[in-house]
Chimera marker file (.cmm) of the C-alpha trace (Angstrom):
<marker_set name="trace">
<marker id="1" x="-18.677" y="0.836" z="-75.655" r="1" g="1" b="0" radius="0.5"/>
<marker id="2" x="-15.865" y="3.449" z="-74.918" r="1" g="1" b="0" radius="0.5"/>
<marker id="3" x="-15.976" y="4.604" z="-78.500" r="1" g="1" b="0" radius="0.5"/>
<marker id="4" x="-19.588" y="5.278" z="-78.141" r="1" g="1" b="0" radius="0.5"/>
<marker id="5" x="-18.866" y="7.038" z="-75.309" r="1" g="1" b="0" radius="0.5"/>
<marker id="6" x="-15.823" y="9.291" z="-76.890" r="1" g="1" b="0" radius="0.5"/>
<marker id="7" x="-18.117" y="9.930" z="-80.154" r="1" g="1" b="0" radius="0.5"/>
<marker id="8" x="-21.015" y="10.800" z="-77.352" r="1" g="1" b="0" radius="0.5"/>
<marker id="9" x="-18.230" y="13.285" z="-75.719" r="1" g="1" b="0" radius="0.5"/>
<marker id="10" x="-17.498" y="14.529" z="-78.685" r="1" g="1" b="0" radius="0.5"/>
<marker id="11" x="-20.467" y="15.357" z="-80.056" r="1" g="1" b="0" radius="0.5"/>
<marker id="12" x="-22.356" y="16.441" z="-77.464" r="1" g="1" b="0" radius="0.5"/>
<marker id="13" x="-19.424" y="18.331" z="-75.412" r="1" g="1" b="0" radius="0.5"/>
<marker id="14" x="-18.818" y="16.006" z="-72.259" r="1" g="1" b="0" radius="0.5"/>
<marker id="15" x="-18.050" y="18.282" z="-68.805" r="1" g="1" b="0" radius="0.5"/>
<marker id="16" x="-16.163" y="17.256" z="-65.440" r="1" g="1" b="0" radius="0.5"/>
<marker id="17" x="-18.512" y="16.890" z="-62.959" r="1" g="1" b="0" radius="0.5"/>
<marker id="18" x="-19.110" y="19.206" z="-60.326" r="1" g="1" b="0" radius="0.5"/>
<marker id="19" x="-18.004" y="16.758" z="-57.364" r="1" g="1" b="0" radius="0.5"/>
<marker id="20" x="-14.555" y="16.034" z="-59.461" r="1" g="1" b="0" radius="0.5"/>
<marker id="21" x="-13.800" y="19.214" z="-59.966" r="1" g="1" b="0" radius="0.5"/>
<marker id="22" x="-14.010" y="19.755" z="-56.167" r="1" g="1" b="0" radius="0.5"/>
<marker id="23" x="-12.087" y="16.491" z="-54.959" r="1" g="1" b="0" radius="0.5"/>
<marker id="24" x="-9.145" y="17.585" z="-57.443" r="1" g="1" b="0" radius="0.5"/>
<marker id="25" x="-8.943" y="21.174" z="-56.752" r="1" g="1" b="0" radius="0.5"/>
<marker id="26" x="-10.965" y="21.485" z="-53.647" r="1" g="1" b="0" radius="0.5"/>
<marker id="27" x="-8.158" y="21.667" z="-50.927" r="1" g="1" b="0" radius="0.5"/>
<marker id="28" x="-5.346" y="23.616" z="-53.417" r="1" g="1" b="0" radius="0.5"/>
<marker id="29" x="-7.843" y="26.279" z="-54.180" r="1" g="1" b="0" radius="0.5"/>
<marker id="30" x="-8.823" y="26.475" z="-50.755" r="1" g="1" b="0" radius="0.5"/>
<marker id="31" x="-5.163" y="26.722" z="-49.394" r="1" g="1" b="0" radius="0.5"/>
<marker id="32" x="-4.548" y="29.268" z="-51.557" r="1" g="1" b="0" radius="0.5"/>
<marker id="33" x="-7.721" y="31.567" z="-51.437" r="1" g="1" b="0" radius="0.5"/>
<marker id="34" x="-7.750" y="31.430" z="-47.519" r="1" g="1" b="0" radius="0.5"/>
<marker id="35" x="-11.396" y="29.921" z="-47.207" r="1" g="1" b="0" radius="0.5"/>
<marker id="36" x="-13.437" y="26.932" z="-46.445" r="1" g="1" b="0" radius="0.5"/>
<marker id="37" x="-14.403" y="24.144" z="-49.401" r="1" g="1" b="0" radius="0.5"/>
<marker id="38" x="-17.818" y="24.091" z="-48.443" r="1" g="1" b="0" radius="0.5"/>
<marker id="39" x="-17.451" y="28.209" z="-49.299" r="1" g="1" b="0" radius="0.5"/>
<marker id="40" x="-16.097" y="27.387" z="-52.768" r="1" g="1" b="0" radius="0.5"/>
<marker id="41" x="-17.893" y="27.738" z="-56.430" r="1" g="1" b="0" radius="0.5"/>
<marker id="42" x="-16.793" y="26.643" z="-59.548" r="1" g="1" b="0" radius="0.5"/>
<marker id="43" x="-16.847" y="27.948" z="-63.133" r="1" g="1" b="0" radius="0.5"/>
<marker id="44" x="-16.145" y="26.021" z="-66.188" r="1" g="1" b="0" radius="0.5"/>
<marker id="45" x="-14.262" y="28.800" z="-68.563" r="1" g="1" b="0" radius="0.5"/>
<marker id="46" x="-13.251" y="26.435" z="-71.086" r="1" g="1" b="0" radius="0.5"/>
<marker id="47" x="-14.302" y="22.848" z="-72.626" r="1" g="1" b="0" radius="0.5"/>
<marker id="48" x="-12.621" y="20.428" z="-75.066" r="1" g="1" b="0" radius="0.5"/>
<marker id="49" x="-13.844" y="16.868" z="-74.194" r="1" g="1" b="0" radius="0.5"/>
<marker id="50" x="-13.951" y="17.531" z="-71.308" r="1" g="1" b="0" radius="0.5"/>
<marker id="51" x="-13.099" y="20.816" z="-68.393" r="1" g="1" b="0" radius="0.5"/>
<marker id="52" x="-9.805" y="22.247" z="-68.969" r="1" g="1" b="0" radius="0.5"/>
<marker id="53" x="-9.743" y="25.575" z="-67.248" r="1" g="1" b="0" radius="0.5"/>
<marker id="54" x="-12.180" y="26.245" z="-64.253" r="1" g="1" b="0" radius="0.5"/>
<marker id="55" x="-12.310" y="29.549" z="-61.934" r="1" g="1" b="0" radius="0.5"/>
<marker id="56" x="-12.736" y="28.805" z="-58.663" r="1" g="1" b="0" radius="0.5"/>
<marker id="57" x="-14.089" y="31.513" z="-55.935" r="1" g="1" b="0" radius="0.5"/>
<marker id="58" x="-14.787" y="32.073" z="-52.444" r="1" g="1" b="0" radius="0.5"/>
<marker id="59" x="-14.423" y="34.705" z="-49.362" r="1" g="1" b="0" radius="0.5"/>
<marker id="60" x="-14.332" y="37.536" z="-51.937" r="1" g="1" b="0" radius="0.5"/>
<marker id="61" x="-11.028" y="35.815" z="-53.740" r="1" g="1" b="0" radius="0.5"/>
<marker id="62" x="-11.194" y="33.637" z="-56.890" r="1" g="1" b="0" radius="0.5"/>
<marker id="63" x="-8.342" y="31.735" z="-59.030" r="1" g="1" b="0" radius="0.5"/>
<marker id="64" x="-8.401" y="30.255" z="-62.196" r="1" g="1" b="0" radius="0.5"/>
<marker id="65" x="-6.647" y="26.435" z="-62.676" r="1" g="1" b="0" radius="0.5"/>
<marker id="66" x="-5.742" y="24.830" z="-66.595" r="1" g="1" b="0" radius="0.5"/>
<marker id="67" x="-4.892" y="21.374" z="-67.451" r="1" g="1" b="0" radius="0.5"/>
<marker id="68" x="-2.110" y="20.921" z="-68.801" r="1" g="1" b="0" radius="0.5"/>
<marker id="69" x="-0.683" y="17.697" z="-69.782" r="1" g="1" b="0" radius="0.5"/>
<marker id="70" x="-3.247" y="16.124" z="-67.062" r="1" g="1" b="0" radius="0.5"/>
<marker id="71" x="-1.983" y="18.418" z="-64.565" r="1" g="1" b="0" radius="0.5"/>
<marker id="72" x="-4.020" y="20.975" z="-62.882" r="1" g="1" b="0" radius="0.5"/>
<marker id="73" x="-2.084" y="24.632" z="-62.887" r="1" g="1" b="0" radius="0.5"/>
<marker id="74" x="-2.797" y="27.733" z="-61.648" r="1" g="1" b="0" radius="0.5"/>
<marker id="75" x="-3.215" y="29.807" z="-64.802" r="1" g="1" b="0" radius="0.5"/>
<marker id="76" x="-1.729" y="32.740" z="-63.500" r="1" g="1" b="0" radius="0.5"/>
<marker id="77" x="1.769" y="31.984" z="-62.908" r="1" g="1" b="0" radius="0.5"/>
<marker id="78" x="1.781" y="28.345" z="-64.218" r="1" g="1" b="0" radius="0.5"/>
<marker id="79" x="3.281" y="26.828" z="-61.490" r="1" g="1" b="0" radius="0.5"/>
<marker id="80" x="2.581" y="23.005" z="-61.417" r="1" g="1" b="0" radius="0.5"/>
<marker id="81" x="-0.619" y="22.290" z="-58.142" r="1" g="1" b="0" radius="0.5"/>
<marker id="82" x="0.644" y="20.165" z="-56.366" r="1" g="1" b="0" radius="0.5"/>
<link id1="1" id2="2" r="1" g="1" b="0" radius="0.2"/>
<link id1="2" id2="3" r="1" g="1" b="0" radius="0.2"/>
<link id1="3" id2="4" r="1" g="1" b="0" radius="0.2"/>
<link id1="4" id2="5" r="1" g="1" b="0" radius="0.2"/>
<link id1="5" id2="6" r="1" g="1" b="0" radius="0.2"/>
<link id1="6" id2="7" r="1" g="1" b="0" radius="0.2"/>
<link id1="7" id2="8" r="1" g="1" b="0" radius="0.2"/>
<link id1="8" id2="9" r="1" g="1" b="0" radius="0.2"/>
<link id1="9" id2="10" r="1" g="1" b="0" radius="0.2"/>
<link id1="10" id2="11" r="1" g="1" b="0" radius="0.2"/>
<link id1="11" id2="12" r="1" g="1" b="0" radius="0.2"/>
<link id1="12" id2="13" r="1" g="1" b="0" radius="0.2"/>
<link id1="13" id2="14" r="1" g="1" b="0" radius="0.2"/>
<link id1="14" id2="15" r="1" g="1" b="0" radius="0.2"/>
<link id1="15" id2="16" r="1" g="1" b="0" radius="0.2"/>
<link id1="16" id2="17" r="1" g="1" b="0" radius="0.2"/>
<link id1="17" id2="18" r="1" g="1" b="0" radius="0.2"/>
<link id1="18" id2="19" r="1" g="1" b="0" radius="0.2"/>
<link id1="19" id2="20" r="1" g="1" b="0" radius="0.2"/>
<link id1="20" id2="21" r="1" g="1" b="0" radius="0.2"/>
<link id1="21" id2="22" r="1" g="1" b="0" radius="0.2"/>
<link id1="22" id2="23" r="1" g="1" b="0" radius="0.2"/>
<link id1="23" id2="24" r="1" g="1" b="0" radius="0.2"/>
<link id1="24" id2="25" r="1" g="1" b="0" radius="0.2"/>
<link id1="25" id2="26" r="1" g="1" b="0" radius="0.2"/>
<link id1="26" id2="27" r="1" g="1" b="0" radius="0.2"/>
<link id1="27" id2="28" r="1" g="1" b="0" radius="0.2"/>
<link id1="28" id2="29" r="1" g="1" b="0" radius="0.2"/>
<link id1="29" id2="30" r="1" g="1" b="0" radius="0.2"/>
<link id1="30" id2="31" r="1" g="1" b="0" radius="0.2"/>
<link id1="31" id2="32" r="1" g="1" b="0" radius="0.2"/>
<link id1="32" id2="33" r="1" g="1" b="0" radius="0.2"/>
<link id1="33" id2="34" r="1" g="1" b="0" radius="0.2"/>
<link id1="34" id2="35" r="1" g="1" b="0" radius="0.2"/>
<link id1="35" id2="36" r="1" g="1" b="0" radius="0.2"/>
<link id1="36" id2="37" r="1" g="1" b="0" radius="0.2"/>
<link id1="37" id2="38" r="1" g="1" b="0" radius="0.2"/>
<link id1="38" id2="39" r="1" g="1" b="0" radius="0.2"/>
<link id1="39" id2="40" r="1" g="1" b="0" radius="0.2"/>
<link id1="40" id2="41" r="1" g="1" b="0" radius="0.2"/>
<link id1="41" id2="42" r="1" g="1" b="0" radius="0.2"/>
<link id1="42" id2="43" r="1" g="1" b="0" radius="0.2"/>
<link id1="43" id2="44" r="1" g="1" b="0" radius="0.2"/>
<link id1="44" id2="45" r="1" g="1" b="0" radius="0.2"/>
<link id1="45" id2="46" r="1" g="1" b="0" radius="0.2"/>
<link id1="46" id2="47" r="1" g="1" b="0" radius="0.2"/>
<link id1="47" id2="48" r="1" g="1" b="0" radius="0.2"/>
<link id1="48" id2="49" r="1" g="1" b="0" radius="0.2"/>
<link id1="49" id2="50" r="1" g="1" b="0" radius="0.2"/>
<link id1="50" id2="51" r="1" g="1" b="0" radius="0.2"/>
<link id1="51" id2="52" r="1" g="1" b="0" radius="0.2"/>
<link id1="52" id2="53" r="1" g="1" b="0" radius="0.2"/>
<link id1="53" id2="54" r="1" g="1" b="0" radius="0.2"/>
<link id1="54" id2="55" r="1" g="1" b="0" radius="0.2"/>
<link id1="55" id2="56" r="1" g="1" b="0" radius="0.2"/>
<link id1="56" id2="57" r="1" g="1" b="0" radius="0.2"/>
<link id1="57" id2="58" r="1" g="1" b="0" radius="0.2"/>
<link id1="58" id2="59" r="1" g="1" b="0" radius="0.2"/>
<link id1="59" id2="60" r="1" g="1" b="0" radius="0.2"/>
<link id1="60" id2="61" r="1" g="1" b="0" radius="0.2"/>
<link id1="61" id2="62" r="1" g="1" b="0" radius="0.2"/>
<link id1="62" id2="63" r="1" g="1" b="0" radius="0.2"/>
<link id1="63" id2="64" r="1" g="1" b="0" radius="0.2"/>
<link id1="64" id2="65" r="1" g="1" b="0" radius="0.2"/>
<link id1="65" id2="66" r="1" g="1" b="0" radius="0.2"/>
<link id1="66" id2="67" r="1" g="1" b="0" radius="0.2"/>
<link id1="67" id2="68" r="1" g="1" b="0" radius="0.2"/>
<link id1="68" id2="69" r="1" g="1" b="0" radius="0.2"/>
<link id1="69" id2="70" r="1" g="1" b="0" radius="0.2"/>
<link id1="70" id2="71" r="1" g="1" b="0" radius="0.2"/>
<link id1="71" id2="72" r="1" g="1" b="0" radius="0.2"/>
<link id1="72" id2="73" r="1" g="1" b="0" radius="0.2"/>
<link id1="73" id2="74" r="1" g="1" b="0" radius="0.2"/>
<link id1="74" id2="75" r="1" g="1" b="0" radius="0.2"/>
<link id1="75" id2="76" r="1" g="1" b="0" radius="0.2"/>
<link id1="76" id2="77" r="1" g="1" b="0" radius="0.2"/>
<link id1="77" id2="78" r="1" g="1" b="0" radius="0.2"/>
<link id1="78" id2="79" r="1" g="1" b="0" radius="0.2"/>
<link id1="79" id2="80" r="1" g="1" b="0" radius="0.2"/>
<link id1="80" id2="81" r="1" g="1" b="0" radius="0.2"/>
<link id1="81" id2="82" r="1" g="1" b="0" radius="0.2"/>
</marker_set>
């Protein structure tokens, strides 16, 4: 079963969902643009099996996290989120 699901990644280009992407980087990308969660929206820029770099924007601000080595990181300075 989880090969058919890797070959069904693969294949059809799997995403993170929407609510993941907010309960990982919700509260750092809120911190750090000033602004509410329920203000935030995020963009997928780039997909391997799954989301590895999203832009995130709100309250006229935006910032764009990469993952890296299962790490989320700001892609603008590259310092680990924490």
């Amino acid at each position: 079963m989880t090969r058919l699901l890797v070959v069904l990644c693969l294949t059809a280009g799997c995403s993170t969902p929407r609510a993941q992407l907010k309960q990982e980087l919700g509260s750092r990308a809120s911190d750090w643009l000033k602004c509410p969660q329920d203000q935030l929206d995020y963009q997928e820029l780039d997909r391997l099996i799954s989301t590895t770099k999203v832009k995130v924007s709100g309250c006229k601000r935006e910032v764009t996290y990469k993952l890296v080595e299962s790490r989320w990181q700001r892609a603008a300075d590259n310092e680990p989120v924490r």
